[in-house]
C-alpha positions as a Markdown table, in Angstrom:
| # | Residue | x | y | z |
|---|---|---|---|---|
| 1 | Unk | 23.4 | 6.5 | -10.5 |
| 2 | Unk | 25.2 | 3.4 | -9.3 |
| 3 | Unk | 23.8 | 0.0 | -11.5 |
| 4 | Unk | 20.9 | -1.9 | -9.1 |
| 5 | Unk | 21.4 | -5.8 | -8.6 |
| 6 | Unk | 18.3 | -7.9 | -8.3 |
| 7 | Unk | 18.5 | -8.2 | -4.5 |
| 8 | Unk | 18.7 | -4.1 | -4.3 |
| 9 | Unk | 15.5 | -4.0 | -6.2 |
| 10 | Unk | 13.9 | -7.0 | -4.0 |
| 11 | Unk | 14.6 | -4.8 | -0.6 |
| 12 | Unk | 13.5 | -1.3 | -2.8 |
| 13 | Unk | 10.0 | -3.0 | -3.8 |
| 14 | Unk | 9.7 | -4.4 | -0.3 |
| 15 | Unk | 9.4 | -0.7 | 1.3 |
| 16 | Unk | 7.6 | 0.5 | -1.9 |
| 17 | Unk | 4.9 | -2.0 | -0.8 |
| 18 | Unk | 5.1 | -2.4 | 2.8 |
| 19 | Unk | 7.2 | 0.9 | 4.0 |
| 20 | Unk | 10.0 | -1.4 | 5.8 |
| 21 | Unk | 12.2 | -4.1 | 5.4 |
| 22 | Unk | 13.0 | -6.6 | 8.7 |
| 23 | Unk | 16.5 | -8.5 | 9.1 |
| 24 | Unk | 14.9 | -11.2 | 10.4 |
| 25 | Unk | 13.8 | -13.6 | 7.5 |
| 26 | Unk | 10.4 | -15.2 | 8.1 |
| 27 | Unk | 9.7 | -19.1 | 7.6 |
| 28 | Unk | 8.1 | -18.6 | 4.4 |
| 29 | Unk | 10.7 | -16.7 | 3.3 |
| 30 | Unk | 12.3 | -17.1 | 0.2 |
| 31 | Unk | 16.3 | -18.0 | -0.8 |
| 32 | Unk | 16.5 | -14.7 | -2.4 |
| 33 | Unk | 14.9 | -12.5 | 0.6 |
| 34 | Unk | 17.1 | -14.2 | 3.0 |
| 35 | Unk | 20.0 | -13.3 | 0.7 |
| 36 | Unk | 18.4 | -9.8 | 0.7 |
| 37 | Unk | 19.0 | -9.9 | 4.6 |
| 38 | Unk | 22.6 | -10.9 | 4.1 |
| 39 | Unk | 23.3 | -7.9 | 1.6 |
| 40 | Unk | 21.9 | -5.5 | 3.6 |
| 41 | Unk | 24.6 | -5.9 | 6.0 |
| 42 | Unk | 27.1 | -4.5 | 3.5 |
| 43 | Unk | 27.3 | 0.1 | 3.7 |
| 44 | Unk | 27.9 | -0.2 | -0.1 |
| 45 | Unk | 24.2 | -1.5 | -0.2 |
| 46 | Unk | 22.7 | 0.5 | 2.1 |
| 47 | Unk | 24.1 | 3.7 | 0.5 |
| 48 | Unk | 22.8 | 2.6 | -2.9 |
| 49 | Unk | 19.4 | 2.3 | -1.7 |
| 50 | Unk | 19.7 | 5.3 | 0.0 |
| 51 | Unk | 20.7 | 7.3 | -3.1 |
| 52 | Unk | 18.0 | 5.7 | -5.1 |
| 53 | Unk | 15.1 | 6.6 | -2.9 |
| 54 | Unk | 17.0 | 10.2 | -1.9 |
| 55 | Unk | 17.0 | 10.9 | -6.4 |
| 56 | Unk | 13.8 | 9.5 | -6.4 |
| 57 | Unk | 11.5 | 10.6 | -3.9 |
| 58 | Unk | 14.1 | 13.2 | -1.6 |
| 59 | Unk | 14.2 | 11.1 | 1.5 |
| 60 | Unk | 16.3 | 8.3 | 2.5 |
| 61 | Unk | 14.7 | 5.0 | 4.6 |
| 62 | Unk | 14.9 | 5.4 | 8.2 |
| 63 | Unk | 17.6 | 2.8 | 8.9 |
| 64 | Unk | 18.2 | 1.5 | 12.6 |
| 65 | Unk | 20.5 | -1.9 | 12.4 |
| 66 | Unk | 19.8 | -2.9 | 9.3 |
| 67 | Unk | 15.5 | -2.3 | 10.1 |
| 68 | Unk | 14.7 | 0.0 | 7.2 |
| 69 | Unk | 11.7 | 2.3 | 7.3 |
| 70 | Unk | 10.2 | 4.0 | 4.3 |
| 71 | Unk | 6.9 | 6.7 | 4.9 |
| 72 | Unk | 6.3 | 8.2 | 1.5 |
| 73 | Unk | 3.8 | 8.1 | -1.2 |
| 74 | Unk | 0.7 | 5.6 | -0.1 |
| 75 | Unk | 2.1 | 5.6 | 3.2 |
| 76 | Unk | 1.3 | 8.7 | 4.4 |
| 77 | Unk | -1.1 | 8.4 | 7.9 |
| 78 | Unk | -3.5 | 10.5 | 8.8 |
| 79 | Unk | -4.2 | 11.6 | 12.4 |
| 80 | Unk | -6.4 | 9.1 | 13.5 |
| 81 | Unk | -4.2 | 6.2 | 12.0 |
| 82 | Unk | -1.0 | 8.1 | 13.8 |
| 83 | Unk | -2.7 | 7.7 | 17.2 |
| 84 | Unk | -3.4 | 4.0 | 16.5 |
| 85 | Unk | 0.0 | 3.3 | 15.2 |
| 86 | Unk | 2.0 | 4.6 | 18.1 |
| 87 | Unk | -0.6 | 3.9 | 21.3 |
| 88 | Unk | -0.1 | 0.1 | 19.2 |
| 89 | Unk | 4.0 | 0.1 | 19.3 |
| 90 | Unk | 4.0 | 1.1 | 23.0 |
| 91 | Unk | 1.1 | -1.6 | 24.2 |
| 92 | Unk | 3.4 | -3.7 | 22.6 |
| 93 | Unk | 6.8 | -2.7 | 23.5 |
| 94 | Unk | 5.4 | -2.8 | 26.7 |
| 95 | Unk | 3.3 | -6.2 | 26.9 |
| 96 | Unk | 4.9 | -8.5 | 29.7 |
| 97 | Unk | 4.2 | -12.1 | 27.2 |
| 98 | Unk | 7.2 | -10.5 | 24.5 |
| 99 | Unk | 9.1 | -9.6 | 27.3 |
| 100 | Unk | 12.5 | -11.1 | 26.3 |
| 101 | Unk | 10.8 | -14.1 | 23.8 |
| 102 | Unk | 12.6 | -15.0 | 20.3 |
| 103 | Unk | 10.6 | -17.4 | 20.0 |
| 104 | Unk | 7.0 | -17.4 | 21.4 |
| 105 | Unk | 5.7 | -14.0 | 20.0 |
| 106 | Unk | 2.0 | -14.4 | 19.7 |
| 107 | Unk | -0.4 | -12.1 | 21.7 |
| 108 | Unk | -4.1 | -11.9 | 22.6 |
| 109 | Unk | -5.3 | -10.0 | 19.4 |
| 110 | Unk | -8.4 | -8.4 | 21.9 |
| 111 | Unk | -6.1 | -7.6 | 24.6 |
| 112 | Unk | -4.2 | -5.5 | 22.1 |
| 113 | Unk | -6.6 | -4.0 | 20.8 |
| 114 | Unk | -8.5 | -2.9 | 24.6 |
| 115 | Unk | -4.9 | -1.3 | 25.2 |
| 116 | Unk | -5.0 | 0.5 | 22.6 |
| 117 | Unk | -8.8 | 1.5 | 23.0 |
| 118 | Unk | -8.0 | 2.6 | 26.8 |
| 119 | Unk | -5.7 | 5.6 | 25.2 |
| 120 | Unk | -7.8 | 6.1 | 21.9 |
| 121 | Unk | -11.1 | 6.9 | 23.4 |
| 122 | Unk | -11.7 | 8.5 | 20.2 |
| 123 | Unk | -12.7 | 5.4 | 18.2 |
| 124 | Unk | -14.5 | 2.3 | 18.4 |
| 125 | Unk | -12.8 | -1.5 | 19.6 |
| 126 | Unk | -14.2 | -2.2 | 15.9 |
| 127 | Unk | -12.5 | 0.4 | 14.2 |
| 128 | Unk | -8.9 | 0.5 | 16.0 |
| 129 | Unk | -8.8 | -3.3 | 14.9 |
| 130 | Unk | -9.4 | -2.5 | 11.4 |
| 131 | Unk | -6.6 | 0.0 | 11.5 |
| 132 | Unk | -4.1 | -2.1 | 13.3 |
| 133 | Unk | -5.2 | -4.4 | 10.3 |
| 134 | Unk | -4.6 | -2.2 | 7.8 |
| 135 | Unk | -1.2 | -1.1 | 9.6 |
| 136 | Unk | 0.6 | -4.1 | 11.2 |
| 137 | Unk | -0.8 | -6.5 | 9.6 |
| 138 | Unk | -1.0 | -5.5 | 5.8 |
| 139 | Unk | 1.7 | -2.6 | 5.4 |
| 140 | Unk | 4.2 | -3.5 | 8.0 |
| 141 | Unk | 3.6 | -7.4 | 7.9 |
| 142 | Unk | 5.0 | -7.0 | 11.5 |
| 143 | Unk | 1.8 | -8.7 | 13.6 |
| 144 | Unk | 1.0 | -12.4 | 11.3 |
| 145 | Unk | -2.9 | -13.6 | 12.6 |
| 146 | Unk | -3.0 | -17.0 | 14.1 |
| 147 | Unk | -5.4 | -19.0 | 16.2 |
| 148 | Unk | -3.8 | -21.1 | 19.1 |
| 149 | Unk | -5.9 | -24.3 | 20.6 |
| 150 | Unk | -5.9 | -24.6 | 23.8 |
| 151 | Unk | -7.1 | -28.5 | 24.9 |
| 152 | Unk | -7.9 | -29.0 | 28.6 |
| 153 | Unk | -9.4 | -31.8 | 30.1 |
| 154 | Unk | -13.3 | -32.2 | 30.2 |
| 155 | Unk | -13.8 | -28.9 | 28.7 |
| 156 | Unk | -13.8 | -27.9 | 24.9 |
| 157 | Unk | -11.0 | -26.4 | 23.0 |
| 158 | Unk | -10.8 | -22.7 | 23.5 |
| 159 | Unk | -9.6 | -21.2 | 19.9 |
| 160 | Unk | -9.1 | -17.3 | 20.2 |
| 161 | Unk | -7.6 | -14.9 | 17.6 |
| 162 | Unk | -3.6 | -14.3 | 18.2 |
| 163 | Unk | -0.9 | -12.0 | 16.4 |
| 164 | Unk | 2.3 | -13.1 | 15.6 |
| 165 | Unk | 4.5 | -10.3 | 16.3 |
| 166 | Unk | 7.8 | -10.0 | 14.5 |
| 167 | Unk | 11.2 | -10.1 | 16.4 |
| 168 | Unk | 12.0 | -7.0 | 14.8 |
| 169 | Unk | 9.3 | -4.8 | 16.2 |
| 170 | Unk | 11.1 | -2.6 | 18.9 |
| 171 | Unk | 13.4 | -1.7 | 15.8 |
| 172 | Unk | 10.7 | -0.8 | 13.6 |
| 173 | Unk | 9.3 | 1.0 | 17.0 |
| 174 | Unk | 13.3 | 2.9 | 17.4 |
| 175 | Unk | 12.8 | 3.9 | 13.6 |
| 176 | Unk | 9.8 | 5.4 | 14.1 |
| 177 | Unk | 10.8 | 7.1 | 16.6 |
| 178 | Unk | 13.6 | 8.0 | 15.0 |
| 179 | Unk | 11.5 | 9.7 | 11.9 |
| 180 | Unk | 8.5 | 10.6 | 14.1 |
| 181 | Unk | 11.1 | 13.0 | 16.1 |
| 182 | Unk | 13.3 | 14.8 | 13.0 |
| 183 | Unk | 12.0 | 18.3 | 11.8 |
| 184 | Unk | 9.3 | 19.1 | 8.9 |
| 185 | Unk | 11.1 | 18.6 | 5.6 |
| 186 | Unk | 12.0 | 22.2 | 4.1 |
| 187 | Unk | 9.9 | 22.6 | 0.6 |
| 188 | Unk | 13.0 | 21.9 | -1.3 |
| 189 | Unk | 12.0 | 18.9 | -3.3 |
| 190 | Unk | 13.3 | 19.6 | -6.9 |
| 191 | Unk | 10.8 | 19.1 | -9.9 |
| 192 | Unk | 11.8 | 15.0 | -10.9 |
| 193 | Unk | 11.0 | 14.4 | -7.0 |
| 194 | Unk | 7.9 | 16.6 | -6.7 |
| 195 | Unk | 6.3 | 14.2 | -9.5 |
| 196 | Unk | 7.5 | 11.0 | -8.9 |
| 197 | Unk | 5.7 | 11.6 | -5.3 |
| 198 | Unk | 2.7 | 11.8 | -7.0 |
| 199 | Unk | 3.2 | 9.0 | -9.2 |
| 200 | Unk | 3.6 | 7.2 | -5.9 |
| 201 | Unk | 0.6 | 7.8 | -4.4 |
| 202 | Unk | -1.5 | 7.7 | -7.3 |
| 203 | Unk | -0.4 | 5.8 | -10.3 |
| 204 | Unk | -1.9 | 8.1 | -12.4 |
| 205 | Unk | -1.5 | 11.9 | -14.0 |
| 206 | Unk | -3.5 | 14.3 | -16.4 |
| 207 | Unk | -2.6 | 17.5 | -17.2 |
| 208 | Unk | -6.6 | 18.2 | -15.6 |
| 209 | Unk | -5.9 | 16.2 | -12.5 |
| 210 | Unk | -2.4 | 17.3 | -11.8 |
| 211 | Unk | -2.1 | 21.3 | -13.4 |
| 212 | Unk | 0.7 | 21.8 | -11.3 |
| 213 | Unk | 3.4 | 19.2 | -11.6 |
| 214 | Unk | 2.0 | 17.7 | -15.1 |
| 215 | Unk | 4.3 | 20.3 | -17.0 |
| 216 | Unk | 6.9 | 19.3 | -14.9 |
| 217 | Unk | 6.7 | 15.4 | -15.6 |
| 218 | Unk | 6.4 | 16.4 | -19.6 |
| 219 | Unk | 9.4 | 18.7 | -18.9 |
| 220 | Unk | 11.0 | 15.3 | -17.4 |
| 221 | Unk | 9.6 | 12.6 | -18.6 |
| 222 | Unk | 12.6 | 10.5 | -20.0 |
| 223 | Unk | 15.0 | 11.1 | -17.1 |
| 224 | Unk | 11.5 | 10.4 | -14.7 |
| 225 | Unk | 11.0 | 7.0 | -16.6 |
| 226 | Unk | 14.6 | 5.8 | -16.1 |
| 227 | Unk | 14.4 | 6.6 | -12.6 |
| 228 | Unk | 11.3 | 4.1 | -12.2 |
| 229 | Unk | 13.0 | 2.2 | -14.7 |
| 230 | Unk | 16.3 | 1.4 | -12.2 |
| 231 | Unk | 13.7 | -0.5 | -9.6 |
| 232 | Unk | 13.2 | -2.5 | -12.0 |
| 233 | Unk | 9.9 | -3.0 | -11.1 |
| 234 | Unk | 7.5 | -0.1 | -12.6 |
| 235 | Unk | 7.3 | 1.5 | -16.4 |
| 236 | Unk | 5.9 | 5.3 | -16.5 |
| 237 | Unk | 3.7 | 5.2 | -20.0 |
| 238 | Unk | 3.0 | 8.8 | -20.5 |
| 239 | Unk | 0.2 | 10.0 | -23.4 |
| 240 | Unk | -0.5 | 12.8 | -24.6 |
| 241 | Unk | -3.1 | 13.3 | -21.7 |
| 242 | Unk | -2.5 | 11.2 | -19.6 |
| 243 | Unk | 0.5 | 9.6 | -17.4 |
| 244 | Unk | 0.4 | 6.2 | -15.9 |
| 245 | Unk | 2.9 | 3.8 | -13.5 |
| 246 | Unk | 2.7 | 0.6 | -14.7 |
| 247 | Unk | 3.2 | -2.3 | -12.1 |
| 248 | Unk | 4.8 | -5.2 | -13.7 |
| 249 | Unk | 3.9 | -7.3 | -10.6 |
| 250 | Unk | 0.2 | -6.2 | -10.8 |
| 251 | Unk | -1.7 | -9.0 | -12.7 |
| 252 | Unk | -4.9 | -7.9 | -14.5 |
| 253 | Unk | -8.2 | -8.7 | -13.0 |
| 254 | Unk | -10.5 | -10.6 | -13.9 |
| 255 | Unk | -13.2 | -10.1 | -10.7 |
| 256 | Unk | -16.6 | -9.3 | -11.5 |
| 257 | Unk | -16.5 | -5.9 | -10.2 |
| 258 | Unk | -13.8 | -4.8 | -12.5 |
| 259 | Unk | -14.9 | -5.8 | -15.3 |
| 260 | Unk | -18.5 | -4.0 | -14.3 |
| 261 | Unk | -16.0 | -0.2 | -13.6 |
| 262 | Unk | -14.6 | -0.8 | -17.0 |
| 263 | Unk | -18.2 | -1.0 | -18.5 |
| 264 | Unk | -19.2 | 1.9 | -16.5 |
| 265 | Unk | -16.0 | 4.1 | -16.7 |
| 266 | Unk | -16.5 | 3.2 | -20.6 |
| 267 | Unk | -20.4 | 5.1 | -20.0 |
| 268 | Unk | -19.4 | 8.0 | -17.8 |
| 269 | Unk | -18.9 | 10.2 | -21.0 |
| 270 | Unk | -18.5 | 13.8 | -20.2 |
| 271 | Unk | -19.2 | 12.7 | -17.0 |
| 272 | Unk | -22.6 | 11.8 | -14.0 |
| 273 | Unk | -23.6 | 13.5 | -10.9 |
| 274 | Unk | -22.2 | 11.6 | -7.5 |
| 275 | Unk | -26.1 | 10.3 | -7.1 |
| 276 | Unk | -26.5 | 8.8 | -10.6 |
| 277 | Unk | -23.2 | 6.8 | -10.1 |
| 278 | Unk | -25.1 | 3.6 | -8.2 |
| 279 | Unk | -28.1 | 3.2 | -11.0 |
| 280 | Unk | -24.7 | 3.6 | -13.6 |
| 281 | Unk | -23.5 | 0.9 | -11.6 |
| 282 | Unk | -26.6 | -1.4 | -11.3 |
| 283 | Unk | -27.7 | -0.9 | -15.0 |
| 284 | Unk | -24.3 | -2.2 | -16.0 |
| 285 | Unk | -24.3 | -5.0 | -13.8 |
| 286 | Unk | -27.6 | -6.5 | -15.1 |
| 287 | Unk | -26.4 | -6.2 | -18.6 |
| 288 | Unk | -23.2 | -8.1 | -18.2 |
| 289 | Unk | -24.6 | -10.6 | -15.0 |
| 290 | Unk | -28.2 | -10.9 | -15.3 |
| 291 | Unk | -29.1 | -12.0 | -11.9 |
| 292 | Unk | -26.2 | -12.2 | -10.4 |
| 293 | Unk | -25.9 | -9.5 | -7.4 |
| 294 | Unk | -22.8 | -8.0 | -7.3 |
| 295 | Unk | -22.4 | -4.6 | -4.5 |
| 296 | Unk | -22.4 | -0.9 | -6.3 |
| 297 | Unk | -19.5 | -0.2 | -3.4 |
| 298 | Unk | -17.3 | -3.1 | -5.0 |
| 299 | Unk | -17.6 | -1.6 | -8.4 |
| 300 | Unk | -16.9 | 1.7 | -7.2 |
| 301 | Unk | -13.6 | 0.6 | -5.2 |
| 302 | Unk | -12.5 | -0.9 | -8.8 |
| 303 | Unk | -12.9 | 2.1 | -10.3 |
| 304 | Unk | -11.3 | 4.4 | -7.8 |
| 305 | Unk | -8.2 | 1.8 | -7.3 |
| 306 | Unk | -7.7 | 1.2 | -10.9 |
| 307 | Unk | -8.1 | 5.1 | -11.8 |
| 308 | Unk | -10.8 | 5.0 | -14.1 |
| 309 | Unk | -12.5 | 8.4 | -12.9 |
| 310 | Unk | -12.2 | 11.3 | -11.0 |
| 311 | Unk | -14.6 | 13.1 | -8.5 |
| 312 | Unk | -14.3 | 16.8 | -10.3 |
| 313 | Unk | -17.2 | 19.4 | -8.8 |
| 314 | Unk | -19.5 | 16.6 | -7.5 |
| 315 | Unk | -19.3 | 14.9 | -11.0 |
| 316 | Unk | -17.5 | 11.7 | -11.9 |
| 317 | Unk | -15.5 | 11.7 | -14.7 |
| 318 | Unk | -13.3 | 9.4 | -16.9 |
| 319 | Unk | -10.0 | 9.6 | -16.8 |
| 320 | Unk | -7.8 | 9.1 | -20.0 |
| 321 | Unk | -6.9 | 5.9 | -19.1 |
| 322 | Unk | -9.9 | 4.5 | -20.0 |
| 323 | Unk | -9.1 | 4.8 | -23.4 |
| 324 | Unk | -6.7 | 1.9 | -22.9 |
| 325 | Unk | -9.3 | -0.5 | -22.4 |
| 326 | Unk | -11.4 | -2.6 | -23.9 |
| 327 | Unk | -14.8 | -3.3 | -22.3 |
| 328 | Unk | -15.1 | -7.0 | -22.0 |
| 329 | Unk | -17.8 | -8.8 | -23.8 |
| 330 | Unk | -20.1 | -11.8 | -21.9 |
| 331 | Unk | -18.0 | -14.0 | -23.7 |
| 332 | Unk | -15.1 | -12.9 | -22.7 |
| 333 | Unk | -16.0 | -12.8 | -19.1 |
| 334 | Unk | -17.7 | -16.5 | -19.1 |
| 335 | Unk | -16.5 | -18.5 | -16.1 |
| 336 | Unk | -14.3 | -15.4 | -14.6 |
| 337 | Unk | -15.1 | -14.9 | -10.8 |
């Protein structure tokens, strides 16, 4: 495998995170991403991040001038988040206000959105905007919120809610296209890619969560971890019951709600009933917070997100990660938020 240079890595993480990678640099953006840009252009660096992702996960980034594209792992869309995406690109492809703009790119975020509604009839106004949150906004970066004043005479300042939509958006849209349209994959994923797509979309492997490819990553686990290891970016940790991709970028929290799932991930034992999880929750919270009201749902999304159980048979139980932990004492969580 060819050696990785720091700007490889930058555009490999970008797609990791987000699923593609833009040539045009926005104004935040850094000396090193815009160098990123510039490398791109080069086939010797587009064929070694092709390689890399094609060893790693057996697929390549969609690639249409330079506009990568990368739908693995976490990225995977269900149906109703399909519908959204692509009744999105065409209400914008096809909005008249980006009609040949570089420059002036921001749209009615409602008028998108009513577009969109008018061909998904299946959902809500309220929850198509979520998901064009959660898809353009968060995981593409391609639409950036703003809110434009309009002053006019005698009247107040209307303020409405815009997107920012990138310049590269009909390239995203022909790469989408482009990997929308090509065949289902053949089942030929060979056993270092068949696990490192797990590890992708979850972070985390037991041999009791994962019976089926956790032989395979203890059959592979050196050659699996130098794989990971070439990004430059993640360390696989593997136990002897438990496997885990650790995100050097990935700060540890110090939020109230996490440190609440480590207490109760710490209680779960041999495991509770789904019902018994909120008073779990709630006892745990008035030991470490007295008085201070902190939501069962936030506790549970900590514990979910940072694998600390496992929904097994209508039980939750801890996963061998908790092990690693220490539950933090009042002390030790004084003046954290």
């Amino acid at each position: 495998m060819a050696n990785m240079t720091n700007l490889d890595r930058l555009i490999i993480n970008e797609l990791l995170d987000h699923g593609v990678f833009t040539t045009t640099p926005l104004a935040a953006a850094t000396q090193q991403s815009r160098a990123a840009i510039a490398e791109l252009k080069k086939p010797s660096v587009q064929q070694r991040i092709g390689n890399y992702f094609k060893n790693l996960l057996g697929l390549a980034p969609d690639n249409f001038q330079e506009n990568l594209l990368l739908l693995a792992g976490t990225a995977k869309l269900n149906s109703a988040q399909v519908h959204v995406l692509l009744a999105t690109v065409k209400t914008v492809i096809n909005e008249p206000e980006l009609q040949g703009k570089d420059e002036d790119r921001a749209v009615a975020t409602q008028k998108i959105v009513r577009k969109v509604h008018s061909e998904v009839t299946e959902l809500d106004e309220r929850e198509i905007l979520r998901l064009i949150d959660s898809l353009f906004v968060k995981r593409f970066g391609l639409f950036t919120p703003d809110r434009l004043e309009e002053d006019q005479e005698n009247t107040p300042a209307e303020i409405d809610d815009y997107w920012e939509v990138s310049p590269d958006f009909n390239e995203f849209a022909q790469n989408l296209v482009n990997h929308l349209g090509q065949s289902a994959p053949a089942n030929d994923l060979n056993e270092l890619q068949q696990v490192n797509r797990v590890l992708l979309a979850e972070q985390f492997m037991s041999p009791k969560t994962n019976p089926q490819t956790w032989p395979l990553l203890v059959a592979h686990k050196e050659e699996i971890a130098d794989q990971w290891r070439q990004g430059g970016r993640f360390i696989l940790e593997v136990g002897d019951h438990y496997a885990l991709l650790l995100d050097n970028q990935r700060q540890p929290s110090v939020a109230k709600p996490y440190l609440v799932a480590l207490t109760v991930a710490h209680e779960l034992g041999a495991g509770v009933q789904a019902d018994e999880l909120t008073p779990t929750i709630k006892a745990a919270t008035e030991a470490l917070f007295p008085g201070f009201t902190i939501q069962p749902s936030q506790v549970k999304a900590a514990l979910i997100e940072n694998d600390l159980m496992s929904d097994q048979d209508d039980y939750w139980v801890p996963t061998p990660i908790v092990a690693r932990f220490l539950v933090e004492t009042d002390e030790q969580s004084e003046g954290e938020t």
